[in-house]
N, C-alpha and C positions, 0 to 999 in steps of 0.2 A: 446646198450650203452656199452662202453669197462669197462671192468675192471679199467684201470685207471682214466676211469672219476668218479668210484665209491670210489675212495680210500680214507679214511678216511685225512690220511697225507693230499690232496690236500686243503679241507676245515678247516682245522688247521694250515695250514701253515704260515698263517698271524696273527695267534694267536699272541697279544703281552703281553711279558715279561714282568710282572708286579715288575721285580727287578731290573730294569733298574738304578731307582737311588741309589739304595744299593749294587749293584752290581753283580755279578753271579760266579754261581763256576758249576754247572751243566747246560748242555743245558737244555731247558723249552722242547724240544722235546721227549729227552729219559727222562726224569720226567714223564710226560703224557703217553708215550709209556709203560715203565713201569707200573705204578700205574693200566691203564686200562689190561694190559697184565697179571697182577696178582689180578685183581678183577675174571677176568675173570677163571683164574686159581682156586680161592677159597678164596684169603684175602680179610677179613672182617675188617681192619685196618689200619692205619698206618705201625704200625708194622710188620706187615704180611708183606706187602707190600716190607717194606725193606726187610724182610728174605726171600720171592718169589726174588726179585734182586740180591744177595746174591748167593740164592742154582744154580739161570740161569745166570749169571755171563757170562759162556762161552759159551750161546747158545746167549744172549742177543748181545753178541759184535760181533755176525753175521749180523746184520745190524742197529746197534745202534755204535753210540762215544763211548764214554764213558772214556773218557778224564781223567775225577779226580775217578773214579770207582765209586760204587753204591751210591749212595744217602741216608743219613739216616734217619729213620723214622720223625724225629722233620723237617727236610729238603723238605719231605713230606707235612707235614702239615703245614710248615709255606708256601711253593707257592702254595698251593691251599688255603691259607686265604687269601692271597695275590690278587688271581685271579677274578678279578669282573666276577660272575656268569652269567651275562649278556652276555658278550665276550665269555667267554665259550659255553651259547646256541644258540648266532649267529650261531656259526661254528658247532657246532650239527644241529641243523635246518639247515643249508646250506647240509651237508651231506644226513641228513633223505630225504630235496626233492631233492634229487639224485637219494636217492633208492626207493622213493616215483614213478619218472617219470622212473623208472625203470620199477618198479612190477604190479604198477597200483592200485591207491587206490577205494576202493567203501565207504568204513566208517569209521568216524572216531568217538573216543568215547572220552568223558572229564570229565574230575572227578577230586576231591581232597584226600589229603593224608599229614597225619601229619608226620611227624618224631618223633616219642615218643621219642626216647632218644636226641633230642636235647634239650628236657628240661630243667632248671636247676634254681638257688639261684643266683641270682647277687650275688653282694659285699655287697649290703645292705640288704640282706635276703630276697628281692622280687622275686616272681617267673618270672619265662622269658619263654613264653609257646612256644612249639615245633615250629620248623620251619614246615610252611604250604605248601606243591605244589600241583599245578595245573597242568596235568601232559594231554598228547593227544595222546592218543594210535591206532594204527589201526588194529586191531583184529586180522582180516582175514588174516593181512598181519607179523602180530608179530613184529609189528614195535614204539617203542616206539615214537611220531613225535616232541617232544618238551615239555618243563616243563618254570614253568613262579614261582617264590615264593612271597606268600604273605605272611603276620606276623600271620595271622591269620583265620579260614575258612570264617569267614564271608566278606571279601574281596574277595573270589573268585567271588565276582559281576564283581569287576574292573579286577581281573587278568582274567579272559576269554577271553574280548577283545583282550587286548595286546596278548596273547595266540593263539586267530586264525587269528590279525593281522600276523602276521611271520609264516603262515599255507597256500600252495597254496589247496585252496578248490574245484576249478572247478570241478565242478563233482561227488564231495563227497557228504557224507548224516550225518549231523553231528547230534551226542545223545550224548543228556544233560541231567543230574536231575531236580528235581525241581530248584534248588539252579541259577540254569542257565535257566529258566524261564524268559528269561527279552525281552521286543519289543526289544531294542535296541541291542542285542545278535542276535536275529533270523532277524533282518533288515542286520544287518551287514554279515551273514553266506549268507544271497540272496546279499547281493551288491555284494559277492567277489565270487557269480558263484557257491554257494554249497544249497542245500538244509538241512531241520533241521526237526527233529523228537525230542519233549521235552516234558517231565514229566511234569506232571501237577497236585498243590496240594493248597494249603489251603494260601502259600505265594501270590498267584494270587487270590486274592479272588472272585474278578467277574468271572475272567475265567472259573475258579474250579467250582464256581456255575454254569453258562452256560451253561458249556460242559455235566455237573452230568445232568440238567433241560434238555436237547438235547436228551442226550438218556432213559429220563423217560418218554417224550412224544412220543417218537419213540416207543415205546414198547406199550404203551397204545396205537396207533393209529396202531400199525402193518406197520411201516415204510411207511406208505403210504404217496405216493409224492417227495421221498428220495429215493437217490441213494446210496447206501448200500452194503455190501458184511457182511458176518461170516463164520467164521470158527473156528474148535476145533481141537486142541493136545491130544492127553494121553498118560503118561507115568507111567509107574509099575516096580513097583523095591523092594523089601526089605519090605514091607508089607505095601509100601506105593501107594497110586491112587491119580495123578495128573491131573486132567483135566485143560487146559486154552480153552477159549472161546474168540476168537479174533473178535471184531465186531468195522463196518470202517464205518461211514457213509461222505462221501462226500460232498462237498459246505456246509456244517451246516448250517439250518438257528437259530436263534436267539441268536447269539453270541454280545451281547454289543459292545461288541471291538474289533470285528472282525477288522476294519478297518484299526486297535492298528497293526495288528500280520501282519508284513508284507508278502505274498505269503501264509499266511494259507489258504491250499485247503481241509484239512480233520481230525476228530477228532477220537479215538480209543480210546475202553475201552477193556480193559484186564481182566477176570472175572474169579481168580485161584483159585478151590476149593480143596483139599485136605483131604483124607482122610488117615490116617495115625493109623492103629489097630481101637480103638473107638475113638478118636481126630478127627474133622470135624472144617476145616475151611474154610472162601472164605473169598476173598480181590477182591478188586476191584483198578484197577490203570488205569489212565487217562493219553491222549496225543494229541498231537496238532500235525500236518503236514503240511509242506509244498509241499511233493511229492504223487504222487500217484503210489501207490503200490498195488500186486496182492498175494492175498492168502500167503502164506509160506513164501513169500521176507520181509512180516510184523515184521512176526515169528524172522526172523533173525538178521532183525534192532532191533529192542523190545529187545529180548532175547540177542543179540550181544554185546550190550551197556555191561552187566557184564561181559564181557570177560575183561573187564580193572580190574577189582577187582580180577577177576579170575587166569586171566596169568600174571598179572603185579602185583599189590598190593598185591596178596598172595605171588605171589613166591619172593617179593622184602623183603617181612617180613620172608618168613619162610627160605627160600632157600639163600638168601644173609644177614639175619638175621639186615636189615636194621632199627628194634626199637631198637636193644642192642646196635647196635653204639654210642659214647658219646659224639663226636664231637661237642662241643658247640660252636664254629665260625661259624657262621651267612653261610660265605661266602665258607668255608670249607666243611661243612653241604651240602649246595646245590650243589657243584659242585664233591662230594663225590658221592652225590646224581645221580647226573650224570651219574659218572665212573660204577655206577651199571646199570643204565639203559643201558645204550651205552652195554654193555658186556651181558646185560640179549638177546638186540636186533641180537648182534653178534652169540649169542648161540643157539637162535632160528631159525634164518637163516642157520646156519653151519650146517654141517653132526652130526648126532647122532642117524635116527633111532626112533626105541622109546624110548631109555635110556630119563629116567627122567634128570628133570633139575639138580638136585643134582649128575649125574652120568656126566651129561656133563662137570661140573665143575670138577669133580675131573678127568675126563679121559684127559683134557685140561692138568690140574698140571702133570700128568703122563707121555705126551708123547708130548712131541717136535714138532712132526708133527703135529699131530691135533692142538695144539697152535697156529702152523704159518699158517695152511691152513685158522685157522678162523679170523687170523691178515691179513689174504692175503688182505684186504682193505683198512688196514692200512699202509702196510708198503710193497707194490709190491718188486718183488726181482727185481734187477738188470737185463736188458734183456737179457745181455751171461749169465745166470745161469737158463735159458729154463723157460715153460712159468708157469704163476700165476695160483696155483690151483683156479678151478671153483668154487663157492658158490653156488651152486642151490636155487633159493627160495622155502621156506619152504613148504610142500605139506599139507592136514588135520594131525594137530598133537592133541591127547588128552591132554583135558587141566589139570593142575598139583593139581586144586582141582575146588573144583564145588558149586557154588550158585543159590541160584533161586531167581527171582527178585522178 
């Protein structure tokens, strides 16, 4: 696929002006083009944002308008309150399966994420709780695939659907939490050609029981008549002993509601003991399947799923400092929300090596080039001024911190 079918500008392009009837004095293009050109850079604001447009001024007007000059901060944020967040994910999702039927996806992972600092006291002294998203990452691929906002987490029932409605799944293997635990979730990831790997807890209460009563008779009987597999990890590090014990048994029988789960072929208990100096713990975590998988491929769905928390949600909190933000427009908020994601995916894709995510960003602010090689998606240069630096996809990068599920 060319470079120009991947470019950002193309599935933006239809973006429409939400100032239509009030009128405009900056294009909505170099708005955008900016705003993510200096998320990307290191602003964590508004403000920034202007004074990133400001300090590149004359690197910007190499292939931006820029007609009435930079845009000020309030200018900022009044056309992204403006912008129905909606409109704006269309053309995000339009671009991701771009780079989606590029790269090639195998997982995808779904999780929620507050915005702490959108917080706040109405008018009347009532609290107004954080903007909620719903966010669908693909790990392997370091590709943010789309975000859906609800008011609040317990809605991420309904925003999931809508979420991997506008998701091409064929072929993907998608992991949920408990939270995302619904027949109706895992019918719909099999209608539209994906398979589903989900958590499984105490909100499904027959299931939770089933699946728990499946593998106590399994052990008592020595799996006899059951088609099975286990296997075990161990990792040592810092005075700590991790063992998982990965055990899959196939077709389950005594499942109530099996009938419920549409394409469930298989159940897996995860069994993580720890010991840690004299501290001994084990947990046990439960899952449902609709694919069948071999040995270590389990490992990497199971384990994979926290790569959203790990390379997304950490680095969107610590590295773009996305809970100090204070943006209290609804609309603002999410599509801020965005400009980070979008610039997290751009960074992770571009050259860097192993410089941390925080070095990406400031080498970005630094140097002009790196900037434009990693906008080369957005913003192709003109074909007389020779060809569009390459993007290579991203190779194994270490992740920027570390959880254990």
């Amino acid at each position: 696929m060319s470079q120009a079918k991947l470019s950002i500008v193309e599935h933006f392009s239809e973006l429409e002006d939400p100032r239509r009837e009030h009128g405009t004095f900056h294009d909505l293009t170099d708005i955008v083009v900016i705003a993510l050109a200096a998320v990307i850079a290191g602003a964590d604001s508004w403000t920034q944002i202007e004074a990133f447009g400001i300090a590149k001024r004359k690197w910007l007007k190499g292939f931006l308008e820029l007609e009435h000059g930079i845009p000020s901060h309030d200018t900022f944020q009044r056309v992204f309150s403006l912008l129905e967040p909606g409109a704006f994910e269309e053309c995000f999702v339009a671009w991701m399966n771009a780079c989606s039927d590029a790269c090639g996806l195998q997982r995808i992972h779904i999780d929620g994420k507050t915005l702490r600092g959108s917080r706040h006291k109405d008018d009347n002294g009532e609290l107004v709780p954080g903007l909620h998203l719903v966010s669908a990452w693909a790990g392997a691929n370091h590709l943010t695939l789309g975000q859906v906002v609800t008011d609040q987490k317990s809605n991420e029932i309904t925003a999931i659907p809508a979420l991997l409605k506008v998701l091409d799944l064929a072929g993907c293997i998608v992991t949920i939490d408990a939270m995302g635990c619904q027949r109706e979730i895992a019918s719909q990831v099999i209608d539209e050609g994906g398979d589903y790997v989900l958590s499984v807890k105490d909100n499904q209460p027959k299931l939770f029981e089933d699946v728990q009563k499946v593998f106590k008779e399994a052990r008592q009987t020595g799996f006899k008549g059951m088609r099975f597999e286990t296997f075990t990890t161990k990792q040592e590090g810092r005075g700590r002993v991790e063992t998982r014990t990965y055990t899959v048994i196939f077709d389950p029988p005594g499942l109530r509601t099996k009938k419920r789960w549409k394409g469930l072929k298989a159940v897996i208990l995860v069994s993580r003991e720890r010991i840690d100096g004299d501290k001994y713990s084990l947990e046990n975590h439960y899952y449902i399947s609709s694919v069948e998988l071999e040995g270590p491929s389990w490992e990497e769905v199971i384990r994979g799923h926290w790569s959203i928390e790990n390379n997304l949600h950490w680095v969107l909190d610590v590295i773009f400092k996305e809970d100090d933000n204070r943006t209290r427009d609804p609309n603002a908020a999410a599509n801020f929300a965005l400009l980070r994601k979008i610039a997290l995916s751009l960074l992770k894709r571009g050259p860097g090596g192993k410089r941390s995510m925080t070095c990406r960003r400031k080498f970005a602010g630094w140097s002009d080039d790196a900037l434009e090689e990693l906008l080369a998606f957005l913003c192709p240069k003109p074909a007389d001024s020779g060809p569009v630096p390459q993007v290579e996809p991203p190779g194994p990068q270490p992740p920027e911190h570390t959880l254990s599920p």
